[in-house]
N, C-alpha and C positions, 0 to 999 in steps of 0.2 A: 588143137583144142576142140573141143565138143560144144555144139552150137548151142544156148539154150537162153531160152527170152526172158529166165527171172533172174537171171546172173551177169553180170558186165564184166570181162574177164578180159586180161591183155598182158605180154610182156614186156617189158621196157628193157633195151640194153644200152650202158653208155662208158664210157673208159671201161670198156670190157667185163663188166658185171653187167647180169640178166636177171631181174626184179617180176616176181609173177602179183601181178593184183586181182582178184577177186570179192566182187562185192552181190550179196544175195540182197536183192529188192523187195523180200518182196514178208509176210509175216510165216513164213513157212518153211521150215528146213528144206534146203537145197545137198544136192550131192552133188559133186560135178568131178567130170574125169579129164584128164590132160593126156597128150601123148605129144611130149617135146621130145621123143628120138632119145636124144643124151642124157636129158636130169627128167628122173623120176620121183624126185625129191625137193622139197623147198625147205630150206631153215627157215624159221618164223624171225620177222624182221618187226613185224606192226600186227597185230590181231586183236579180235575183241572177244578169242577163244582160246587161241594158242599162248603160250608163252615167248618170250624171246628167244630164241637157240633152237629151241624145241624141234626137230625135226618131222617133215610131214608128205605122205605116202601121196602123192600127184594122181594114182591111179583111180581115186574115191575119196577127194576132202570133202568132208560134212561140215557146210557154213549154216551155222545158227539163225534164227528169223533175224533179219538186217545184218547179219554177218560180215565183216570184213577180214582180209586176209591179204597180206604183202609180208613176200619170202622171197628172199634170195633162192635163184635157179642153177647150176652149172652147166651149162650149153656145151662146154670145149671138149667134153667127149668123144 
């Protein structure tokens, strides 16, 4: 993941699913890029932008001012 101070970003894995959370702090659109090797993709699980299902590009999500984002990851690549 890409380091950046307005974003709080982490993956969580447990019985074998991997959960990406991203949260933009801050009142200003955030871009943030990922490079998890295997999933360059997250299904939207919880967002306050995306939809459920929705699938979404790792390489540049654009989270809204106060932005949230939790999506399912596939790691086992």
């Amino acid at each position: 993941m890409s380091p950046d101070d307005n974003v709080l970003a982490f993956v969580q894995t447990a019985s074998g699913k991997s959960v990406l959370v991203a949260l933009n702090f801050t009142s200003r659109p955030q871009t943030v890029s990922f490079n998890l090797q295997a999933g360059q993709q997250a299904t939207t699980a919880l967002s306050s932008f995306s939809k459920a299902g929705q699938s979404n590009n790792l390489k540049d999500l654009a989270l809204p001012p106060f932005g949230t984002f939790v999506g399912q990851v596939d790691l086992s690549r």
